[in-house]
N, C-alpha and C positions, 0 to 999 in steps of 0.2 A: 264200117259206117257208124258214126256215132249219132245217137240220138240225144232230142232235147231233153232237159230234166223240165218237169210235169206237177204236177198234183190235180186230181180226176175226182170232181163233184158228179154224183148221181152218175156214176159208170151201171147201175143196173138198171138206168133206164131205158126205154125202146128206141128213140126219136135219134133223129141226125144230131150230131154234136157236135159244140161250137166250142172252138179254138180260140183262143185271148191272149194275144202280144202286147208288152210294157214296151215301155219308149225308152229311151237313152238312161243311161243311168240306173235303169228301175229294174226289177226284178218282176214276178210272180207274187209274192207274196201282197203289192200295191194292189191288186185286185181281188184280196181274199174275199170281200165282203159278196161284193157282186158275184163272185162265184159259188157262195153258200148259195146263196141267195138264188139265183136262177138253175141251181144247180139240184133244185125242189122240183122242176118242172122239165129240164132236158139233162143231158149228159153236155158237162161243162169241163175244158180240161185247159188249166191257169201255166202259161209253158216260159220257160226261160229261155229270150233269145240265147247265141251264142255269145260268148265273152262275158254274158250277164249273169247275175245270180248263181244257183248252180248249174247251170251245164254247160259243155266242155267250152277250152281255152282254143285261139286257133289264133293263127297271122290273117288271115283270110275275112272281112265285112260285106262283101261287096251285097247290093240288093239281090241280085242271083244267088249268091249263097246261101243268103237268108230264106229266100223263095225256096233253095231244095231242102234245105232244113226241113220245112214245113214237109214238102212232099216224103221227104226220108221218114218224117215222124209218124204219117198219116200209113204209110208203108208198113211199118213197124205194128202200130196198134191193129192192123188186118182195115182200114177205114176207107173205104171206095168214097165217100163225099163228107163234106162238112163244111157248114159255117164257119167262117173266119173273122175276127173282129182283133184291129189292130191299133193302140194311141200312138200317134207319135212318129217313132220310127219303125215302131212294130205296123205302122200305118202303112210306111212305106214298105214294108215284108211281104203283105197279105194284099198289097196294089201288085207289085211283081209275081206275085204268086199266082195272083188270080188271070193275070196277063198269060201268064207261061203256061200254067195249068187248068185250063178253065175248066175240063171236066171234070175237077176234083171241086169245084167250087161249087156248092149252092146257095148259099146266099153273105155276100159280102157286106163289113162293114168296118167306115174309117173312120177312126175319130181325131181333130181337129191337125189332119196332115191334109196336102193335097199333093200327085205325083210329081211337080214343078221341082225345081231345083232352089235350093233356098242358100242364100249368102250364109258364111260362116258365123255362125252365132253363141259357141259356147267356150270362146279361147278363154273365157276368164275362168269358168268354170273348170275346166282343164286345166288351168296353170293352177290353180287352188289346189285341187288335188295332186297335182306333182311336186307343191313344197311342201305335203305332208312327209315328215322323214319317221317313217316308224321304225326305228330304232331306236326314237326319243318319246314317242308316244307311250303313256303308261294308260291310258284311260281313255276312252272312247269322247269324254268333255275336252280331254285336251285336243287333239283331234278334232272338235266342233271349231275351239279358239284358232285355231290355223285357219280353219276355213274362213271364217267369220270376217276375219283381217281381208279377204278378197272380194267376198260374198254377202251382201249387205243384206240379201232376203233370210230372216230366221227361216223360214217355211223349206227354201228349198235347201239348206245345210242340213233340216231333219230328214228332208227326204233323200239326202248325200249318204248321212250319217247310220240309214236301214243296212247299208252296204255292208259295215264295220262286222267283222268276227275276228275273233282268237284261232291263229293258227298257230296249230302244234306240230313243234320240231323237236323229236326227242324228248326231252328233260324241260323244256322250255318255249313260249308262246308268247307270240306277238302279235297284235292287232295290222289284220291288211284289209285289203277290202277286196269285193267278193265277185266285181268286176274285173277284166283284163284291160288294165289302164293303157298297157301298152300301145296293144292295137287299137284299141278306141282316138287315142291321140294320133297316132300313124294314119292310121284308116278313117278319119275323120271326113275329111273331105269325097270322101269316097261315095258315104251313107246321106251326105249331108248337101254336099253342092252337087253332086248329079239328079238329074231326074230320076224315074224310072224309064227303065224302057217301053218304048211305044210296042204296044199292042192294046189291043180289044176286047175288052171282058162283055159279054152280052147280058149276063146274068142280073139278076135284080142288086141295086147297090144303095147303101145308105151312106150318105157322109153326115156325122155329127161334129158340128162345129160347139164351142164356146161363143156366147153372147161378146165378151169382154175379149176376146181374144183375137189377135189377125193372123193367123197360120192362113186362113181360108177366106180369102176376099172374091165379094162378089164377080171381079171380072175375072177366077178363076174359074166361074161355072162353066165357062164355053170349052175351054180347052179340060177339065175332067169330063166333059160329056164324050166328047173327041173318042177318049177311052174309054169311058162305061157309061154307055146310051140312056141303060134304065135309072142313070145316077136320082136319088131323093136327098132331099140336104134336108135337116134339122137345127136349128138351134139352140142351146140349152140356157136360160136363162140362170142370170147371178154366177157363171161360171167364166173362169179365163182357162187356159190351157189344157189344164190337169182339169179336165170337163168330170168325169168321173167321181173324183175327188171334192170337187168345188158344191156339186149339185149332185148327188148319186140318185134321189127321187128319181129325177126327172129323166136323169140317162136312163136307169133302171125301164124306164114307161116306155121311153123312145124306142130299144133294144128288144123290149116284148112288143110293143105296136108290130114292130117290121118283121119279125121273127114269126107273128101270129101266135102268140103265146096269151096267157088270161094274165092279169096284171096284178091281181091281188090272189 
């Protein structure tokens, strides 16, 4: 069994611990702050999906897998229950998770994903990263300049670009990136245009949406309720997707509101 790779804010504290999934692309590290930060007050642990960042490599995306991840990890650390909090696609991790697993869940929370199935929307980004040829890449800016030619947003090449290390072969090192492109592009469709599976989460749940952003339209409230009864939506003002990123006051405030945490 292999487990997620991690990093554990405030592990000597007492309280239920909440778990934090990155979206596509992202790693663990995209949450550092937030995890200092509330990681003063509970025990916080900032986790590499699969294929992402560092933890292991596999053929295998589907939302179920990512679901047992979560339980394999929660396994691992001795953890009978925990808050889950998921952007993205980590959204959709911790919606499957809390469906599959509800006794391990105490209190849920997504941010600007909804369980629907969504059109395919990141072939450009994908093809950007499959003309990177590193074997010609000498520098991490050269690497930007490839993307750049695809990718019109500076903001999202920097957050491509977190990806980028030096990998050593012997005598000699080349820049790859720290995702499994492979399966992401194979398995795309998988993570991406399916729903989640139907089931039932009873538990208390928050949805934080972005202001500027439409991952999560209003006539989605009927069908997340479908699945999580006690669903609460939020909005974050001045933020689009990367809710977190965009506005982190405000998510910050949302996150301890629902948690029942003191906010300063």
């Amino acid at each position: 069994m292999e487990i997620l790779h991690s990093k554990i804010f405030g592990e000597n504290l007492s309280s239920t611990p909440l778990l934090v999934f990155h979206g596509l692309f992202g790693m663990l590290d995209n949450w550092g702050s937030f995890g200092k930060e509330v990681g003063e007050i509970m025990p916080v642990h900032l986790i590499d999906l699969r294929n992402h960042g560092r933890s292991f490599h596999s053929e295998n995306m589907s939302h179920d897998d990512l679901a047992d991840d979560i339980a394999d990890y929660m396994s691992h650390y001795g953890m009978e229950k925990a808050n889950v909090l998921g952007h993205s696609l980590g959204g959709k991790a911790v919606m499957q998770f809390a469906v599959k697993y509800p006794e391990k869940v105490d209190k849920l929370i997504v941010v600007d994903i909804s369980p629907k199935s969504y059109p395919p929307h990141h072939q450009g980004i994908i093809k950007a990263l499959e003309t990177v040829n590193f074997d010609e890449m000498k520098s991490r800016s050269e690497v930007e300049e490839v993307l750049s030619q695809y990718i019109p947003e500076k903001s999202t090449i920097q957050f491509l670009a977190k990806n980028l290390y030096w990998e050593e072969n012997g005598e000699s090192k080349k820049l790859n990136w720290r995702f499994n492109l492979k399966t992401l592009a194979e398995k795309y469709s998988q993570f991406v245009s399916n729903a989640i599976k139907f089931g039932v989460f009873q538990g208390e749940t928050l949805f934080i949406a972005g202001e500027k952003s439409n991952y999560i339209l209003p006539q989605d409230e009927f069908s997340i309720r479908q699945q999580f009864p006690k669903a609460q939506f939020v909005k974050i003002k001045n933020a689009a997707h990367w809710v977190q990123a965009d506005n982190p006051v405000d998510f910050a405030v949302a996150v301890k509101d629902f948690l029942g945490l003191p906010k300063d």
